[in-house]
N, C-alpha and C positions, 0 to 999 in steps of 0.2 A: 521581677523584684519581689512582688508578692510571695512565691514560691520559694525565693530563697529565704525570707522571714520565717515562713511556717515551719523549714527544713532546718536554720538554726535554732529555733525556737524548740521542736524536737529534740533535736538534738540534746541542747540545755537543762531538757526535763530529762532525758535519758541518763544524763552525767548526772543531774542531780539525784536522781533516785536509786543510782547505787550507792550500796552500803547503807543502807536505812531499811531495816527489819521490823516487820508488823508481827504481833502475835496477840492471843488471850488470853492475861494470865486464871488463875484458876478461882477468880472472884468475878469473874467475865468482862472484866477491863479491856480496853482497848491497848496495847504497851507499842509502842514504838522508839525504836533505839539503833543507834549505831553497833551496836550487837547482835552474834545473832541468839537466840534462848540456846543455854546449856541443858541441856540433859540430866535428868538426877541422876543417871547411871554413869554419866562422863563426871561428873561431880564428884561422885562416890568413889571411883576410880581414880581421882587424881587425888583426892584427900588421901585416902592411904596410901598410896604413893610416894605422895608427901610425909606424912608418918613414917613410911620407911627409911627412908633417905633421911630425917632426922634425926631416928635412932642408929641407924651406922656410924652417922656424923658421929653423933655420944660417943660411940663403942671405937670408931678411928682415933679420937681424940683420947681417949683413955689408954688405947695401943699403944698411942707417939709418949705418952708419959711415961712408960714402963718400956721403950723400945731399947734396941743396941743400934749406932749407929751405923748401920749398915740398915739398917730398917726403917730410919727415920726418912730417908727423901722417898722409899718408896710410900710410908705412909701419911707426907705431906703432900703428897701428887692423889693420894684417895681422897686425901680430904677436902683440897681442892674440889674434887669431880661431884665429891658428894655435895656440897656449898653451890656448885655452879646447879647442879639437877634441883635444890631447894630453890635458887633462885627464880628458875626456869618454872616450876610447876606453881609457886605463889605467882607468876606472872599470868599462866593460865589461869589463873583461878581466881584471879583480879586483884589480888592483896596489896597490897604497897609498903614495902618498908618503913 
C-alpha cells in the first residue's frame, strides 16, 4: 500500500510539472511560466513576418479595388490566406485581438 502511495504520488508530481518553464530573465529573476522563453531571434523573425503578410494584405486589397472580374475570387482566396497567416503569427506572438 505504501508503495503504491509513493508511485501515485510520483506520478502526480510528474503530470504536474509538465509544462511549467523556469528561466532567468536578464535582471536575474527567477520567471516561471506555462511558457516556454522566446528567442529574440524567433521574435524578430516572426515580427517581420508579420509585417509582411500585412503589407500584401494592403497591396491584395487595393488589387480587388482596381480588379476585372475574373480576378476578383482569385484575389479574395489571397486575401483570405494573407488574414489567416496574420492571424496565425499574432497568435505566436501572443497578441490578442
Amino acid at each position: 500500500m505504501y508503495r503504491q502511495i509513493i508511485l501515485a504520488s510520483f506520478c502526480l508530481l510528474c503530470y504536474a510539472n509538465n509544462g511549467i518553464y523556469q528561466y532567468t530573465d536578464k535582471n536575474g529573476n527567477l520567471v516561471l511560466s506555462n511558457k516556454p522563453k522566446t528567442s529574440n531571434t524567433r521574435y524578430k523573425v516572426l515580427s517581420e513576418e508579420l509585417a509582411h503578410e500585412k503589407q500584401a494584405l494592403i497591396k491584395a486589397n487595393e488589387s480587388l479595388a482596381t480588379s476585372s472580374p475574373k480576378q476578383e475570387g482569385f484575389l479574395k482566396n489571397t486575401i483570405k490566406a494573407h488574414q489567416k497567416n496574420i492571424d496565425i503569427l499574432n497568435k505566436q506572438l501572443g497578441y490578442t485581438p
